[in-house]
N, C-alpha and C positions, 0 to 999 in steps of 0.2 A: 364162660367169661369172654370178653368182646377184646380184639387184639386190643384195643386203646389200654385198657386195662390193664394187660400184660404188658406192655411196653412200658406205660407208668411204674411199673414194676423193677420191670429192667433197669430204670431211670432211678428209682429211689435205690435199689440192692448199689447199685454202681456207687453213689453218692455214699450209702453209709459204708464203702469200701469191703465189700462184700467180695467173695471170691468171683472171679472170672468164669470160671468155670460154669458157677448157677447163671451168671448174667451170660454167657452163651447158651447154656439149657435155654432158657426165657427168650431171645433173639430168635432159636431157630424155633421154638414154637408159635412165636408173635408170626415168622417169617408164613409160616406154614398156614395159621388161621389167617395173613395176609392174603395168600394167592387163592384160597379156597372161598375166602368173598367175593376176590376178584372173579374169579371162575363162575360164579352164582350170579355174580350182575353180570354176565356175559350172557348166559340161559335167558336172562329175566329182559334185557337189554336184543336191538339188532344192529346195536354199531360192534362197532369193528373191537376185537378183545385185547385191551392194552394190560395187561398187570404190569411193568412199571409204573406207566402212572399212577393206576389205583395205590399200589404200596409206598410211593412216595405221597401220596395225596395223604394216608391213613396215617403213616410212619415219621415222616418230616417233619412235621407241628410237635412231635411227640418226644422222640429222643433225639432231635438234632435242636432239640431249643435250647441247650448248653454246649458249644461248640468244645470246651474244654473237657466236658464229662464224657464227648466221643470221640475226642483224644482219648483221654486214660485207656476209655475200653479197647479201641484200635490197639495201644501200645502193648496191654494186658493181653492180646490177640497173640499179636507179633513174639509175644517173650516164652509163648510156650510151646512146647514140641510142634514142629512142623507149621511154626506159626507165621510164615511167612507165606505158604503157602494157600494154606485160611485164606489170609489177608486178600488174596491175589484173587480166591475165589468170591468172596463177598463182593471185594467192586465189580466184578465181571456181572454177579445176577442181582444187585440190588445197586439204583440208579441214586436212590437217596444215600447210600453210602460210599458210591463210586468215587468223590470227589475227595472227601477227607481218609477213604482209606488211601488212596494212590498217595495223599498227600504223607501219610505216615511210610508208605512202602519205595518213594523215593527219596524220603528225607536224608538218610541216612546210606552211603555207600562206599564199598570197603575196597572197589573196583573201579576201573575203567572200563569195563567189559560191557556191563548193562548199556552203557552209552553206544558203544559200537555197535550192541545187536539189533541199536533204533534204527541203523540204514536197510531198504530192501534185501531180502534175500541173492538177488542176482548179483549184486556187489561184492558179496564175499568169495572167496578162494576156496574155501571150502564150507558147503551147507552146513547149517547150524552150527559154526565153530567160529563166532565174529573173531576171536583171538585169534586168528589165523591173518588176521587182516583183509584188506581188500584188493580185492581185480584189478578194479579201474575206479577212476576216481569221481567218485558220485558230483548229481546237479544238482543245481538248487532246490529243485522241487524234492530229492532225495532228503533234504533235512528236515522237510515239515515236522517228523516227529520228535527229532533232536530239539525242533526250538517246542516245540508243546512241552513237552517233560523236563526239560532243561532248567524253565522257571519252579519247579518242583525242587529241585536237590538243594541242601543249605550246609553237607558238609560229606566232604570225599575223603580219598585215603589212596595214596600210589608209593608200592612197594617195588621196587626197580630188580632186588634178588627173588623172588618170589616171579618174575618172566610167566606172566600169567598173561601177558597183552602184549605184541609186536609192537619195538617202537618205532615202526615206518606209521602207526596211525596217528601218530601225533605232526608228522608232516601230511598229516591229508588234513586234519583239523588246522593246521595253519595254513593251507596253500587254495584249500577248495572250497571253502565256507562261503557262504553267499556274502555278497557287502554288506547290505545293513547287522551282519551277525557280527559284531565287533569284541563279543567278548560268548566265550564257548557256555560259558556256564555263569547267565548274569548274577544269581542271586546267591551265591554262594560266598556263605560267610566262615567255615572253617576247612583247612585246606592242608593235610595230613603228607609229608612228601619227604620219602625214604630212597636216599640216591648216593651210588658209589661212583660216579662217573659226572666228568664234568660238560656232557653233553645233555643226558638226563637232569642235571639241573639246572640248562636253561630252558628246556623245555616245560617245567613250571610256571615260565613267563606265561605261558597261555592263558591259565587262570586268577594272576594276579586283579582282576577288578575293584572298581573305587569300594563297592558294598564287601568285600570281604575284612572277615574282623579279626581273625584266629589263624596263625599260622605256625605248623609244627614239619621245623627243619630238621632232619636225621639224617647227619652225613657220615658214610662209612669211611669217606678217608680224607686224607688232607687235598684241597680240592684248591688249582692256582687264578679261577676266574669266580672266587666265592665273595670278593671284596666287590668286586662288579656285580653282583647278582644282589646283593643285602644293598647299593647303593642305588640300583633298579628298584628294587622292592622298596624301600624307605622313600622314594620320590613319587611312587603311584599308588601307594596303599597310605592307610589311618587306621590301623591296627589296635584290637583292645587287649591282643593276647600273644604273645611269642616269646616258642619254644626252640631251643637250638641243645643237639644232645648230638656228642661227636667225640671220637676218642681220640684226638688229637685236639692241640691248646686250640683259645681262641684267636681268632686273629688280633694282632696289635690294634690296631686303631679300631677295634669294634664299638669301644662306647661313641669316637665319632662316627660312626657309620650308621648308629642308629639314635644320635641323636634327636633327629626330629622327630622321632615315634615318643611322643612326651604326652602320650593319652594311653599309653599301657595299663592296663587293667591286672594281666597275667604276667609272669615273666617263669621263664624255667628255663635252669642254666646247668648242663649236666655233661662239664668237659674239663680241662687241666684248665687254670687259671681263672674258673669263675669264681673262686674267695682271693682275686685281688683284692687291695686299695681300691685301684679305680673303678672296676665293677661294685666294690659296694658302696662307692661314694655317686656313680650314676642309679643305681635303682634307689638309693635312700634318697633323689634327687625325685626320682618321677610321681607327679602329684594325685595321679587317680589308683596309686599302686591298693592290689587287692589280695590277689593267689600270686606268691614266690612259693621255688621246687629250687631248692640248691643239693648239691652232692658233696657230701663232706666226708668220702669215703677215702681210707689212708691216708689223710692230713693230718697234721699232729695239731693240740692245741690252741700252740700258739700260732698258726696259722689262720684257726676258725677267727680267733682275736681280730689277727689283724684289716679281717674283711670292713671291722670298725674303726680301722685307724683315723681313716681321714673323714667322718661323720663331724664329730665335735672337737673345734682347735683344745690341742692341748696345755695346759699351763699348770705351772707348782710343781711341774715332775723330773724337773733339771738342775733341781740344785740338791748339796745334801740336804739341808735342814728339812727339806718337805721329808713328809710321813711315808710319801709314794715316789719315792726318788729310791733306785737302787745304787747311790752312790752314797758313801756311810764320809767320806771326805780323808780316810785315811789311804795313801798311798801302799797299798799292798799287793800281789802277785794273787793272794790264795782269796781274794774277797771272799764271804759268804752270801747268798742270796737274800736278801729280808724284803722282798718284792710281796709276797703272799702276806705277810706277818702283819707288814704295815697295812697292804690295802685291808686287812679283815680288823684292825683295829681302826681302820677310815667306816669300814660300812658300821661299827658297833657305836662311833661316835656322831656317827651321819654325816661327816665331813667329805667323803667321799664322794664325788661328782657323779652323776650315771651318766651313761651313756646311749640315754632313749632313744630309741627310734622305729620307723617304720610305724606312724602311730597310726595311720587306715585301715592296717593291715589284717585281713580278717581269716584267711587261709593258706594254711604253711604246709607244703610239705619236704621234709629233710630226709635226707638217705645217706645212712654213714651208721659208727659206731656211736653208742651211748654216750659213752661220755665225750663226743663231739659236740651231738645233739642238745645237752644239758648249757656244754661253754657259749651255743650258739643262741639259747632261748632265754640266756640270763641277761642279756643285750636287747630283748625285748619290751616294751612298755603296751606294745598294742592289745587289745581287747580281742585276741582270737576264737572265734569260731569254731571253725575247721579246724582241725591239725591230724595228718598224715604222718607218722616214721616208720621207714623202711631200714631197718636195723639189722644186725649179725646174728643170728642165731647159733648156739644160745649167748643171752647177752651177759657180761659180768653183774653178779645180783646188788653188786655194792651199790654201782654207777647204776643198775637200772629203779634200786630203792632211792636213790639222790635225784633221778629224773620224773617219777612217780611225783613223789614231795615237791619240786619244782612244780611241776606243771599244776596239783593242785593248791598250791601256793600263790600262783601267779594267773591264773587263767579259771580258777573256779567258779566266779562269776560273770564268765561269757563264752567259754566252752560249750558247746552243743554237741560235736559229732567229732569223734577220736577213731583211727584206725592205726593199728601197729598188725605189718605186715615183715615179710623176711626178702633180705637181699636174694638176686637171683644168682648168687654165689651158693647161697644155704639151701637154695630150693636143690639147686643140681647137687646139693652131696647126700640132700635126702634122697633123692632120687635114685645114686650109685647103692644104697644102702637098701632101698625098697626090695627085697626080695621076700620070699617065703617063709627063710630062715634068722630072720633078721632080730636083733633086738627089743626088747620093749623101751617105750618110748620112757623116757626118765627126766628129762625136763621141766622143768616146772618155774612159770612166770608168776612170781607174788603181787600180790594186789592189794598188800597189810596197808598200804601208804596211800590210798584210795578214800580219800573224805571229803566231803561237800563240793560234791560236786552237782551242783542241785539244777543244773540245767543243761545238764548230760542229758540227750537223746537217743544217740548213735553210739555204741562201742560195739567195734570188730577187732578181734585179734586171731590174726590168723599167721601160725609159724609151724614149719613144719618141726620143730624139738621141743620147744617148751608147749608144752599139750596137756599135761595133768597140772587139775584145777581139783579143789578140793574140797568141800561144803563149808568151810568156811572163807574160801574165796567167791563165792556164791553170798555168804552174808552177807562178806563186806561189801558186794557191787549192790542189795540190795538195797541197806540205807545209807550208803554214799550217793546214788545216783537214784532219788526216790521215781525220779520221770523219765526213765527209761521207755523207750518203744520199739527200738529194737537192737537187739542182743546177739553178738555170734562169739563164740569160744571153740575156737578151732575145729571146724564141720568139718576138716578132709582128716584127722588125724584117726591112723589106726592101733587099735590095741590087741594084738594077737592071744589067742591064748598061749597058758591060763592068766598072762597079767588081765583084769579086768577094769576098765574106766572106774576110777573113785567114787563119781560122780552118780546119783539115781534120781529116781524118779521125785521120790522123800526130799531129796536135799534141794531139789528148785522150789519147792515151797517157799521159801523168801521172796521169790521174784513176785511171785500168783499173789503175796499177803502185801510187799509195800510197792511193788510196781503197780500199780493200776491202769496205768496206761500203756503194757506191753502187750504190743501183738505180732512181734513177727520173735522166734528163738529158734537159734541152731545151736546144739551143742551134743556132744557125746557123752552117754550114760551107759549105766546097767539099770535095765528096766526091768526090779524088781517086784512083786506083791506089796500094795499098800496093804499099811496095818489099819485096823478095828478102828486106832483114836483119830487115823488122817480119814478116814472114810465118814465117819458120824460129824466131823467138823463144817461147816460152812465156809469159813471165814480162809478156807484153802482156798476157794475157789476163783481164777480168774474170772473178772467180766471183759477180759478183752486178745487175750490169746486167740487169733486164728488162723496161722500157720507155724509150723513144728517142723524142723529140718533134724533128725534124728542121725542121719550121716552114717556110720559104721557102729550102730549103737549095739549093744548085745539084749539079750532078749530071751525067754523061755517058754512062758506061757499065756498068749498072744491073746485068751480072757480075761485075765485078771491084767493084763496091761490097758487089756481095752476099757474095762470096769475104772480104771486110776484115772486110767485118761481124761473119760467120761467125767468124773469125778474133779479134777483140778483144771479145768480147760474143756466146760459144758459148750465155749462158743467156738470151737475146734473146726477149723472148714478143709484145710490143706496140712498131709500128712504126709512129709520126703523123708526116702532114704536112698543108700546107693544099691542100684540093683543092678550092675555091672559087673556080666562075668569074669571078663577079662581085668578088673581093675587091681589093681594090688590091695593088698589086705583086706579081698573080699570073703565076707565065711557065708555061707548060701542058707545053712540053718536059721542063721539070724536072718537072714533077707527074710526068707520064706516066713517066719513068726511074723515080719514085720507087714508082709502081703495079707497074712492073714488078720494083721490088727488093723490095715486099712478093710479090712472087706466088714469088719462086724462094729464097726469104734461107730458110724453112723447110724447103725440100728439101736444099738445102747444109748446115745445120745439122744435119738426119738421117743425110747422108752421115757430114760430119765424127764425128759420136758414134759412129757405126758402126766408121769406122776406128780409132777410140781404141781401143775394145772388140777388136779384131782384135789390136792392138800388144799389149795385155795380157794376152792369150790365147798369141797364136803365139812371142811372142818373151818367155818370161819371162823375169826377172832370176837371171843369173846367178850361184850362191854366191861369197863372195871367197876368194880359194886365201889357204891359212891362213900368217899370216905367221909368217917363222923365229926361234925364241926361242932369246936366247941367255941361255947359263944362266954362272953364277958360285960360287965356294964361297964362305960365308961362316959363320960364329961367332957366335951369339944366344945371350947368356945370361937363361935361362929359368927361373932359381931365384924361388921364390914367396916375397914377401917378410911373413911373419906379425908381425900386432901384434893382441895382445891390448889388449883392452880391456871394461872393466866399464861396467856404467851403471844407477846407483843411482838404483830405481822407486819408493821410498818414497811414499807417497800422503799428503797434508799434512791433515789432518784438525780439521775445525773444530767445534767444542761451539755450540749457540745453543739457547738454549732461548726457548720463546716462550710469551707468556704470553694464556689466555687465558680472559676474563672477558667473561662480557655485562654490560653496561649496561642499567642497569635506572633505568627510568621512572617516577617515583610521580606518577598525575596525577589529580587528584579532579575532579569534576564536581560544580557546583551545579545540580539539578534542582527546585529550590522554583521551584512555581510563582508565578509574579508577579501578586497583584492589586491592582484599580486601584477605587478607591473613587471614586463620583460622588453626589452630591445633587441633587437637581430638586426646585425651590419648585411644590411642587402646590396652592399655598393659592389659591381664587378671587381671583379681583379683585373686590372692592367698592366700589363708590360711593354717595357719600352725597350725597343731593339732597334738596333741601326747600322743601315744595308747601305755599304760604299758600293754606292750604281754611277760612277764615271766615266762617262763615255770615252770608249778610246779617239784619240784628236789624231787627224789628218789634216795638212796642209795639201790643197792641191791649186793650182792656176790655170787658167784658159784663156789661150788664145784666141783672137778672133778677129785676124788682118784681112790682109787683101789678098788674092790669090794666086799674086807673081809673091808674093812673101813668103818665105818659111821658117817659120817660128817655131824655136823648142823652147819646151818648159821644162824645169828642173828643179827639184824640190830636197833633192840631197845635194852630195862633192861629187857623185859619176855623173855621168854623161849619159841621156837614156837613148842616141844616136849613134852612127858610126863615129871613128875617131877622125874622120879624115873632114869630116865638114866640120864649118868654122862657130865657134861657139858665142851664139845671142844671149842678149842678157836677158833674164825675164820680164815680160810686158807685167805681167805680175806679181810678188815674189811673197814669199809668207813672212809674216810679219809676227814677232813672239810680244806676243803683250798678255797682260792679265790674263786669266782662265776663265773667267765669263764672261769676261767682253769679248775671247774670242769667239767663244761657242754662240752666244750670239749673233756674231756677225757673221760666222759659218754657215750658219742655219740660216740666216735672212741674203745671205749669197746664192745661196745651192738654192732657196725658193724660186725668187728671181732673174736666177742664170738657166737653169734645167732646162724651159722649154728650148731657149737658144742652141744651149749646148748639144741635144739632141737634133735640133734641125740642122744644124752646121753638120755634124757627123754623117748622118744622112744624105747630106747633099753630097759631099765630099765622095762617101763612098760610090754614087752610083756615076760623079763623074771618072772614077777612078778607072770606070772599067771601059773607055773610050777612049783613055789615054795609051800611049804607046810604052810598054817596062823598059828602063834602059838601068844600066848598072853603075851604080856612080864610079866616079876615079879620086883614088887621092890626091892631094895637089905637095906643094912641094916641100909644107908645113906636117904630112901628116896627117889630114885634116880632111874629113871625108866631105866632099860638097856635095851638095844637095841638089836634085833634080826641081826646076820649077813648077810645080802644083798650081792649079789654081786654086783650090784649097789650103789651107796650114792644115796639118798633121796634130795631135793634141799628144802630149804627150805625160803621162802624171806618174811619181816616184816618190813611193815613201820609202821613211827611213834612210838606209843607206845601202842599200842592193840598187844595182842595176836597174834604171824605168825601162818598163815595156810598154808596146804598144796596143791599147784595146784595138783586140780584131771588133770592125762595123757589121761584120756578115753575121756572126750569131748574136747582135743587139737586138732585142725586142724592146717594141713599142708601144707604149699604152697608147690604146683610143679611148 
């Protein structure tokens, strides 16, 4: 057979959901007649020996032409023992699967760790231990691998108690990242962060990106910078799912904090205060709501109630007369209650308003007590899907036969997939109780209240008390839930001896006759010898069982179990049980029976098929002998009965005529240009000032006698001579008249006289110096006389001081 062939193999077992197992059988044989062709065109061939390529050349075309079908097989890879490791070896030697397996083996991580071990070796503080952190702080070229695998992961998980990773590396992811690496981890959409400290939760901010869709907060303690972090996160994410689970209340104003996350999908609220008012009047608000998880653990009733107070305004319930009004109108101390009485005579009359809501809502899951879970799904109208409770183990049987009856009351035509598991209260006291010497289990979950449930898929019930299930709890899940596929009835529960599981082989016969489409069951039995009438039947036999989770099932005679097996479940591929030594209420007898009914249960099954084929073959079906036909005369009248008929086709014909005309626009334009006229005063500025320029006025006179004369002038009351000569009167004297007629005539005197005056001076002085000095005498008046000159002497006085005489020696003379 030519690898194509076995790959196509591979390719169809995968599709009709074949175990893993054979579709790795078939892979590593494809793989193997891959390289041993390649190998032969390398002899046959003198180029250079690629097997990569030939096996992606041979292989690619083949099983990677449904991208989703090698998913499955990757994930089916991944889920089984050491299947991670597989995983890691397959991309390393086959180049056609390197790309989608990496993509499955970084999808998913539980760490921080893997990302830090993407930096060089020389980085770290200590070899091979990234969680030790690093040396020194790596270069850009050190991230290459960070940003390659980075676009790989799409949902992480950071445990802060768990100290599995230093948190100094989160200051190297902030401080040393290259620039264009703006976000650590672009493509990640769910983002898991468990932090007792309010330094670790801002270090979250790292990963908050626009593409992240999923966010699950676990805060271990009341945290003072946590209104700051949810109003960060609400401004740079668009969230389609968040969870917030915290043992302390919520914050007050959290519905405004997460107001504008109004594209919620998920919502899960698992802290004191999430069945307020206002929490249920904001989630019954958000329009795309899908999956809600509320906690309804130690609330009392009428609490769960009130989480619908404020959904639909109330009315009718405030006066006595209403039916639903707990006031009866008579003034008394000891009232009685008639709250229950009336509203159940509201719902028998229909008058009774409901209280729908949450009508998108397609997956619930509740955690709390029974009868919380009953007050809280009677408020329900939505068509659920899914539905999760995590309830108290063991539950009271009244409230869990009232919630049974609920649920298929109200959800029986859109129910698919139900899981009732146990608080992790009930697990830890199974746990204190798990010893060697313990108890047998006595619990028991009834499931009498279980009908029509016709489009049931999924039921899991896993509790560690309620465990014994009985063959007719087995009927009733058979034709209650005819389309079951897959089935678990508590696979971890132990039955010590000598109690032994109720439950056998005989009694799943229900499942094998009206399930038809069940192929995965766990549950615990005694796997006893079938009898004579189950063995000769057919109509036992599944056509679709092909895995068996057996669990701590008991067991004796590991042929004749194999022989039933064979027998009610021929298409049988996967056969678990728990083979752990160390596990509590393990009995090794039974293991070993069970090793041995995996080792023979496939050769029986071979035989069986073989003999089928025989019966079909040697003994065909023989034709049925023709039965005798009796025959009769009878009389048919056969005449054809004709009617004419006409049918007038006349076509109706209509005249329209239509008219048409354009519209015509007459639209002028004014194009005059616009101008705008301005004037500007350019005229100077002038000022007018005025400068009193008067010249100061001197009277002066000159003589100009003969030169036996001596003449004084005088222009004040003194005398500008001695006192002893005799006093002349002026030849010329000043005269006060007008102020411009004097200056006038001053000015046209001094013109006129000057050159005189100056030659006279002149003369005077050089005769002066020939003459002989004599000293005058006074006479007898007084009276200074005066010596004769031949010159006069000139003599000028202003004002009224004393005239003096101009000295002629330092006169200068113009020429």
């Amino acid at each position: 057979m030519s690898h194509n062939s076995i790959l196509d193999n591979a390719f169809d077992s995968l599709r009709r959901k074949t175990s893993f197992r054979e579709s790795l059988r078939i892979l590593r044989s494809s793989s193997k007649d891959s390289l041993k062709s390649a190998k032969s065109s390398k002899k046959r061939s003198s180029s250079s020996y690629q097997p990569y390529a030939v096996y992606e050349q041979t292989m690619a075309p083949i099983i990677l032409r449904d991208p989703e079908a090698t998913t499955k097989l990757l994930e089916a890879i991944l889920d089984s023992p050491s299947g991670r490791r597989s995983l890691s070896r397959l991309a390393r030697t086959c180049r056609a699967f390197a790309d989608p397996a990496l993509d499955v083996l970084w999808r998913d991580l539980d760490s921080v760790v893997p990302i830090v071990g993407l930096f060089p070796g020389h980085l770290f503080k200590k070899a091979r231990k990234p969680s030790m952190g690093l040396s020194k702080m790596p270069r850009d070229e050190d991230w290459k691998a960070i940003i390659k695998y980075s676009q790989r992961i799409k949902r992480i998980a950071y445990d802060e108690s768990s100290n599995n990773v230093t948190p100094s590396i989160f200051a190297v992811f902030e401080e040393s990242r290259p620039v264009g690496m703006t976000y650590i981890l672009p493509r990640l959409q769910e983002l898991t962060w468990k932090v007792e400290t309010s330094a670790t939760l801002d270090r979250c901010t790292l990963f908050l990106n626009p593409e992240l869709q999923f966010l699950n907060l676990d805060v271990g303690s009341k945290l003072p910078k946590l209104n700051d972090f949810l109003v960060d996160m609400a401004s740079r994410t668009n969230l389609k799912g968040f969870s917030f689970v915290s043992p302390t209340p919520l914050p007050d104003a959290f519905t405004e904090l997460l107001s504008a996350q109004d594209g919620l999908e998920k919502v899960a609220l698992v802290a004191p205060g999430a069945l307020s008012p206002g929490i249920g009047r904001w989630v019954a608000a958000l329009p795309q709501l899908k999956n809600l998880q509320l906690d309804l653990t130690g609330r009392a009733p009428i609490a769960v109630e009130g989480f619908f107070d404020e959904l639909l305004p109330r009315s009718g319930d405030s006066t006595p007369s209403s039916i639903g009004s707990r006031d009866s109108g008579v003034f008394s101390g000891e009232e009685l209650d008639f709250t229950e009485i009336r509203k159940s005579a509201l719902r028998l009359t229909g008058d009774l308003p409901p209280k729908g809501s949450f009508t998108k809502l397609c997956k619930l899951q509740l955690t709390g007590e029974v009868a919380n879970i009953a007050v809280f799904l009677k408020h329900l109208d939505s068509a659920l899907v899914h539905l999760e409770l995590v309830i108290e183990d063991p539950p009271d049987n009244a409230d869990w036969l009232d919630l049974s009856e609920l649920i298929c009351g109200r959800f029986s035509r859109s129910l698919q997939s139900m899981r009732i598991i146990a608080t992790p209260s009930s697990r830890f006291a199974d746990l204190v109780r798990s010893t060697s010497r313990a108890e047998p289990p006595t619990g028991r979950l009834a499931l009498d209240k279980f009908v029509g449930l016709s489009k049931l898929i999924k039921l899991e019930i896993d509790l560690p008390e309620s465990v014994v299930f009985t063959p007719a709890d087995i009927q009733t899940l058979a034709k209650a839930c005819p389309r079951l596929e897959i089935l678990k009835l508590c696979p971890l529960s132990r039955f010590p001896p000598p109690h032994s599981p109720k439950l056998t082989l005989e009694s799943l016969i229900p499942l094998t006759i009206h399930c038809r489409n069940l192929h995965t069951l766990a549950v615990v039995f005694n796997a006893t010898p079938g009898s004579e009438k189950v063995l000769r039947s057919q109509k036992v036999c599944s056509p679709s069982l092909l895995r068996l989770h057996a669990g701590h099932s008991w067991g004796s005679d590991p042929l004749q179990i194999s022989i039933l097996l064979s027998h009610l479940m021929p298409k049988l591929e996967l056969l678990k049980w728990f083979q752990e030594k160390n596990r509590t209420g393990f009995i090794e007898a039974h293991a070993k029976t069970w090793q041995s009914v995996s080792d023979t249960l496939p050769h029986i099954q071979t035989l069986r098929s073989t003999e089928r084929s025989f019966v079909r073959v040697v003994m065909p079906e023989l034709p049925p002998s023709p039965p005798v036909i009796e025959t009769s005369e009878k009389g048919i009248d056969a005449t054809v009965s004709m009617v004419s008929e006409g049918t007038m086709a006349q076509p109706q014909l209509v005249d329209a005529d239509v008219q048409f005309s354009p519209e015509l626009v007459s639209v002028e334009i004014d194009a005059t240009v616009g101008y705008c006229e301005a004037s500007i005063d350019a005229t100077p500025a002038i000022a007018e000032m005025g400068v009193a320029a008067m010249p100061e006025k001197t009277s002066a006179s000159v003589s100009a006698v003969a030169p036996s004369t001596s003449t004084s002038t005088s222009t004040g009351t003194s005398a500008g001579t001695d006192s002893n000569l005799p006093v002349q009167p002026p030849h010329i004297s000043s005269i006060s008249m007008f102020p411009s007629i004097l200056n006038f005539l001053s000015f046209a005197y001094r013109f006129v006289t000057l050159p005189i005056s100056l030659t006279s001076r002149i003369l005077q002085a050089a005769l002066a110096q020939f003459q002989p000095k004599s000293k005058g005498r006074g006479d007898s008046n007084g009276n200074s006389a005066a010596k004769s000159t031949p010159l006069t002497s000139v003599s000028i006085q202003t004002g009224t001081e004393p005239s003096e005489s101009i000295p002629m020696d330092n006169l200068q003379v113009r020429q």
